[in-house]
Short mmCIF file of the C-alpha atoms (twelve columns), coordinates in Angstrom:
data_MODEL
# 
_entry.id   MODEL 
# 
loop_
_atom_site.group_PDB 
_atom_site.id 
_atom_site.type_symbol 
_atom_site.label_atom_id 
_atom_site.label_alt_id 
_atom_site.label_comp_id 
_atom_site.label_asym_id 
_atom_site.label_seq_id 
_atom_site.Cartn_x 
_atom_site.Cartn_y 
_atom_site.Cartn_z 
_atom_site.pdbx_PDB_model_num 
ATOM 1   C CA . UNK A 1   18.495 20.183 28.765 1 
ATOM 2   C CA . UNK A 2   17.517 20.918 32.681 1 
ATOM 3   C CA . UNK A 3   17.526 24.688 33.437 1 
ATOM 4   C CA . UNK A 4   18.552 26.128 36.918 1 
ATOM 5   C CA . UNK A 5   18.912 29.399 38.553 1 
ATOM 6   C CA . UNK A 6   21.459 30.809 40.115 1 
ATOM 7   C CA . UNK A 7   21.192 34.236 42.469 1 
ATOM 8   C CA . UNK A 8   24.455 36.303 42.727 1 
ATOM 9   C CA . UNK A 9   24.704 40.173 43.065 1 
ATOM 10  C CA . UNK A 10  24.115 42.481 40.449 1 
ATOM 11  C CA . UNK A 11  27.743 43.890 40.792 1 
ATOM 12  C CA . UNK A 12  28.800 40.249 39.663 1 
ATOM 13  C CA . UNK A 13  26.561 40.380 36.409 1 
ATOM 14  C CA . UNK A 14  29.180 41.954 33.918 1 
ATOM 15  C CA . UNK A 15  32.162 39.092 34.636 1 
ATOM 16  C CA . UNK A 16  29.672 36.529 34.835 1 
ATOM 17  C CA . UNK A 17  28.121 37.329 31.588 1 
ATOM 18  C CA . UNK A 18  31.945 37.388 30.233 1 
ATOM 19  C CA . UNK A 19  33.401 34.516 31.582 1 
ATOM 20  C CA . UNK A 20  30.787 32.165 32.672 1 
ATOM 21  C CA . UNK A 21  29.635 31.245 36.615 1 
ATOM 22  C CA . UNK A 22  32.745 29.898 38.709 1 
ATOM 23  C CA . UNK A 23  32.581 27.353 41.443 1 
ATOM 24  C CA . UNK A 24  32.100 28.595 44.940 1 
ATOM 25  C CA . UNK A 25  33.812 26.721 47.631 1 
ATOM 26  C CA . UNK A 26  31.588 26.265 50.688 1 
ATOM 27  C CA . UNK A 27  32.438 24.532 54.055 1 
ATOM 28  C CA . UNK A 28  29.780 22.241 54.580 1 
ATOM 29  C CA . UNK A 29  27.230 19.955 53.599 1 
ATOM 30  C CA . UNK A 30  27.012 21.148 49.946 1 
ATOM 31  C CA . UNK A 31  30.925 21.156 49.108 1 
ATOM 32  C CA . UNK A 32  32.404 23.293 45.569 1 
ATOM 33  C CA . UNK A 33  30.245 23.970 42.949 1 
ATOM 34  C CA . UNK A 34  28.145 26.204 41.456 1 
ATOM 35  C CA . UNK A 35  24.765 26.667 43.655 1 
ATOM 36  C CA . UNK A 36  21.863 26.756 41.613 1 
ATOM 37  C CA . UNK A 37  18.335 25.728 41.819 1 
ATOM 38  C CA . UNK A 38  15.929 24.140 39.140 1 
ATOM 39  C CA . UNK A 39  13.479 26.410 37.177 1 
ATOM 40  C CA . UNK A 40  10.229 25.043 38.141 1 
ATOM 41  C CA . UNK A 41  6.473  25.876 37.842 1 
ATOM 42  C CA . UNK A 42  6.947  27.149 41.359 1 
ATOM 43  C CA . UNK A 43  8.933  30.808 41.327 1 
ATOM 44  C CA . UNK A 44  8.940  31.055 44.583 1 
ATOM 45  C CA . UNK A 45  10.570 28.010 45.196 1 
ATOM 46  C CA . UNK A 46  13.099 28.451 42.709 1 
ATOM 47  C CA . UNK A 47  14.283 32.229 43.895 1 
ATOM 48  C CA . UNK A 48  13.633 30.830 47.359 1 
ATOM 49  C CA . UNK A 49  17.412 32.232 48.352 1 
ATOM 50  C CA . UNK A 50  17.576 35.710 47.363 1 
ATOM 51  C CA . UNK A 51  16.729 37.050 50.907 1 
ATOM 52  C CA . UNK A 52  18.999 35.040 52.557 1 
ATOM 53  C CA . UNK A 53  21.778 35.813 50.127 1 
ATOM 54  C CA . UNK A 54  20.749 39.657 50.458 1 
ATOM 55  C CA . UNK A 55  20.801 39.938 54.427 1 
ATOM 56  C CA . UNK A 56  24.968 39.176 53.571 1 
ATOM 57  C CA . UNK A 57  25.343 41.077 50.143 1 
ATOM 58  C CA . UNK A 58  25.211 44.856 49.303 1 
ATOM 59  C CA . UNK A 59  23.021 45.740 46.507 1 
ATOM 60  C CA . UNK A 60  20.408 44.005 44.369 1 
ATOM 61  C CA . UNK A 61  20.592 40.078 43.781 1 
ATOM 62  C CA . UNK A 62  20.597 39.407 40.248 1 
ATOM 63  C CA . UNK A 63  18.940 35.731 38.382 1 
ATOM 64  C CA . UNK A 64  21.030 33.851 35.674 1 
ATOM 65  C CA . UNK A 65  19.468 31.076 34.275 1 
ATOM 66  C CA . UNK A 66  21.475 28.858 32.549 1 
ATOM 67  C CA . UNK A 67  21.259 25.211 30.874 1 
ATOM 68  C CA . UNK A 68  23.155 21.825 31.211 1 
ATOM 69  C CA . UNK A 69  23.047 18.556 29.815 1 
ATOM 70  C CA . UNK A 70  20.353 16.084 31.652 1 
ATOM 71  C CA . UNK A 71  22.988 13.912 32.379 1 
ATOM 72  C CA . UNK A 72  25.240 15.951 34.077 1 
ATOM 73  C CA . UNK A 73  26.052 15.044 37.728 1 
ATOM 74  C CA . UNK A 74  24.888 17.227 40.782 1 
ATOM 75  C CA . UNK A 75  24.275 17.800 44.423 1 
ATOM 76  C CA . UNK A 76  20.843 18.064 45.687 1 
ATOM 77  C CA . UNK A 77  19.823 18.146 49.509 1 
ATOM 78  C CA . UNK A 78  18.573 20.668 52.066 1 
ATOM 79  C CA . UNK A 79  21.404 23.147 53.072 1 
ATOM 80  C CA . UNK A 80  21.880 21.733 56.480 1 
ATOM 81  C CA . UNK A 81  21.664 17.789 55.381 1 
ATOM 82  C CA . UNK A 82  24.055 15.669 53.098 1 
ATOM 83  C CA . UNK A 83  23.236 15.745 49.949 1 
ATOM 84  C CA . UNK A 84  22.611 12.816 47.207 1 
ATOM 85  C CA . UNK A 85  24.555 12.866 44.098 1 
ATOM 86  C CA . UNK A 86  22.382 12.603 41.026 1 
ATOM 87  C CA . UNK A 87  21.813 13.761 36.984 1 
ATOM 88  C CA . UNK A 88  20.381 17.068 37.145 1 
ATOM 89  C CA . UNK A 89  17.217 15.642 34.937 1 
ATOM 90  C CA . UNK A 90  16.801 13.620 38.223 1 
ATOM 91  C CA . UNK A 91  17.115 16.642 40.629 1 
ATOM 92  C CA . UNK A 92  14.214 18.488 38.850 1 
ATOM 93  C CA . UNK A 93  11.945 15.752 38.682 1 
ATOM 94  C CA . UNK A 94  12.639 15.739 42.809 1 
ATOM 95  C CA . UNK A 95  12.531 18.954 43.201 1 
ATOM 96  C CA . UNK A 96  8.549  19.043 40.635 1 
ATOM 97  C CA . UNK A 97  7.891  15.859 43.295 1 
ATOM 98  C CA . UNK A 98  8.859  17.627 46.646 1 
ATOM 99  C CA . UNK A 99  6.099  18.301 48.820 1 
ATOM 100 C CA . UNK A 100 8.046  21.268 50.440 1 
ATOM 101 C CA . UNK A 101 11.145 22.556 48.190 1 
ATOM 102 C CA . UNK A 102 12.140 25.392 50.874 1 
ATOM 103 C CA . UNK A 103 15.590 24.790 52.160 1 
ATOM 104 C CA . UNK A 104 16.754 22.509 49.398 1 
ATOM 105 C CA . UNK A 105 19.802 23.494 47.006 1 
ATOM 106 C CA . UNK A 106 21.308 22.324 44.064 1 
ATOM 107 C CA . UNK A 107 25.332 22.107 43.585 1 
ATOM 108 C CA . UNK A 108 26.519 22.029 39.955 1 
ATOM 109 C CA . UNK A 109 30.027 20.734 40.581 1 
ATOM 110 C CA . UNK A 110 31.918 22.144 37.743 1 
ATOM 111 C CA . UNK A 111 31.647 26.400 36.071 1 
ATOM 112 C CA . UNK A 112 28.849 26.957 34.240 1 
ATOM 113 C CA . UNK A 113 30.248 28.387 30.853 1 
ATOM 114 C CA . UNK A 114 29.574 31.466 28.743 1 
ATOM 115 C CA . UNK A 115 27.587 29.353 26.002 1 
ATOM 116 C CA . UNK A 116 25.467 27.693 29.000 1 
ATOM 117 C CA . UNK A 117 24.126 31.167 30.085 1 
ATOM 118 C CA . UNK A 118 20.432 31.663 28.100 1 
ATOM 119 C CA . UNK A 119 19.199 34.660 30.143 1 
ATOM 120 C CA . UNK A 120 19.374 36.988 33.102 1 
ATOM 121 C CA . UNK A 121 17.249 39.375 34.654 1 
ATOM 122 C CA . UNK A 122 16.469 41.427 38.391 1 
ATOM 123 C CA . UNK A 123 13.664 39.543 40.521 1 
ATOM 124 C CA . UNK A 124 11.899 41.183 43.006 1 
ATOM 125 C CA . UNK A 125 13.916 41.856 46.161 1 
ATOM 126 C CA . UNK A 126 11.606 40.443 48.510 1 
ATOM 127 C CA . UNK A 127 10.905 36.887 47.700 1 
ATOM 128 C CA . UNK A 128 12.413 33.883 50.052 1 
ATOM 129 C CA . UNK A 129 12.825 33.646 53.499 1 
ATOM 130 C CA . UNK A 130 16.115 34.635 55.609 1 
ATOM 131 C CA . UNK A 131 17.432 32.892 58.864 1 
ATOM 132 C CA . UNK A 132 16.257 29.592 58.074 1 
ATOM 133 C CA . UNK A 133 12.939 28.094 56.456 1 
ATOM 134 C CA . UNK A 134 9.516  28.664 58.223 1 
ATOM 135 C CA . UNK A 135 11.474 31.612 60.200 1 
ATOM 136 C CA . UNK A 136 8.631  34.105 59.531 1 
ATOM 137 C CA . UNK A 137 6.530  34.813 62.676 1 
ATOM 138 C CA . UNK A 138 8.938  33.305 65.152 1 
ATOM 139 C CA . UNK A 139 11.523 35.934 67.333 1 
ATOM 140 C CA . UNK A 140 14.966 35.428 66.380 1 
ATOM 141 C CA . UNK A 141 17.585 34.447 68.917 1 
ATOM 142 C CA . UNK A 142 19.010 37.863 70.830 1 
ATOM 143 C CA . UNK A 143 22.526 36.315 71.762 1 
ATOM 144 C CA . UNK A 144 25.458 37.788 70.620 1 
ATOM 145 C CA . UNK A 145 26.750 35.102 68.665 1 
ATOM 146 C CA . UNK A 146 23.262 35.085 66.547 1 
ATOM 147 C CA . UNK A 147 23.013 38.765 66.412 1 
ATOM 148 C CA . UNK A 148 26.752 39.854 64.787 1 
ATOM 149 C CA . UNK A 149 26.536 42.569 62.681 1 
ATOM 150 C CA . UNK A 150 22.880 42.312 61.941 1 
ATOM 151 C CA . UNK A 151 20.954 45.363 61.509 1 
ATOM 152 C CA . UNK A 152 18.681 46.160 64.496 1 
ATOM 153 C CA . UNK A 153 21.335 44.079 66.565 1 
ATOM 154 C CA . UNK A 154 21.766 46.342 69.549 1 
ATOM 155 C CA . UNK A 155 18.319 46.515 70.718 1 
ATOM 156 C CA . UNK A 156 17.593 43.290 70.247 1 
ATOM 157 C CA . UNK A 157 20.645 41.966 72.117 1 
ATOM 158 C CA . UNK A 158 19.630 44.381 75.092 1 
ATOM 159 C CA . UNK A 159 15.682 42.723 75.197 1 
ATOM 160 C CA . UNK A 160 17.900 39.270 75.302 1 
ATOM 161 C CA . UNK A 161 19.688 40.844 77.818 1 
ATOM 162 C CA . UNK A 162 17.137 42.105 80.213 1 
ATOM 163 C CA . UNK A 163 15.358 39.080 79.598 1 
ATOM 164 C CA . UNK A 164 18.366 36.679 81.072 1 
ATOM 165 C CA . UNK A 165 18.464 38.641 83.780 1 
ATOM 166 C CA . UNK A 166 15.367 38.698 85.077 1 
# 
């Protein structure tokens, strides 16, 4: 049985727990499914997302780890590349292999069910990375597309600004 990880706010913890993890649609590379990723040796790697999917969500991110059949077919690729179909046994023993996991996301495409569920618990708040992969040191882009409703927006639009026109 492979186990994966899958990061979803704490306010969602009570119907999960109830009724099992629905599919998400997603426009996209990665398609409908449930996004997950494998439990490894690595922790960082596998909670990799839980900054990313904070900057959009209110509250604490919640883990559920839950178990499926080796055989069963999923998605695995980095979020802004196709993605190969594959057994899920297969998309662990890529992700163990990887020589850099960051970016890379698993898409169960079917609901994970009640009985699949073996634990959850709260992870620190602060692992992963947010923007994109390898984002930490580098400025972030000041235009107002990038900047939409992102805390700390205003001044850093008006240093873009003041920058473009000098």
């Amino acid at each position: 049985m492979a186990t994966f990880v899958h990061l979803t706010p704490e306010k969602n913890l009570k119907s999960i727990l109830r009724n099992g993890i629905t599919r998400l649609s997603q426009r996209g590379n990665g398609g409908i499914g449930v996004y997950a990723m494998p439990v490894t040796k690595n922790f960082y790697a596998a909670h990799q997302w839980l900054r990313e999917l904070k900057r959009r969500q209110a509250g604490p991110i919640v883990a559920i780890y839950f178990r499926v059949p080796d055989e069963t077919r999923v998605s695995l690729g980095h979020y802004n590349q196709a993605h190969q179909r594959m057994t899920a046994a297969q998309a662990i023993a890529m992700m163990m292999q990887c020589n850099d996991p960051i970016g890379y996301e698993v898409i169960i495409p079917r609901k994970i069910a009640r009985a699949e569920i073996t634990r959850h618990r709260t992870v620190p708040q602060i692992i992963g990375w947010r923007y994109y992969p390898d984002a930490h040191g580098k400025k972030p882009c000041g235009c107002p597309f990038c900047q939409r409703g992102e805390v700390g927006a205003r001044k850093l639009r008006a240093r873009y600004e003041q920058a473009m026109s000098a």
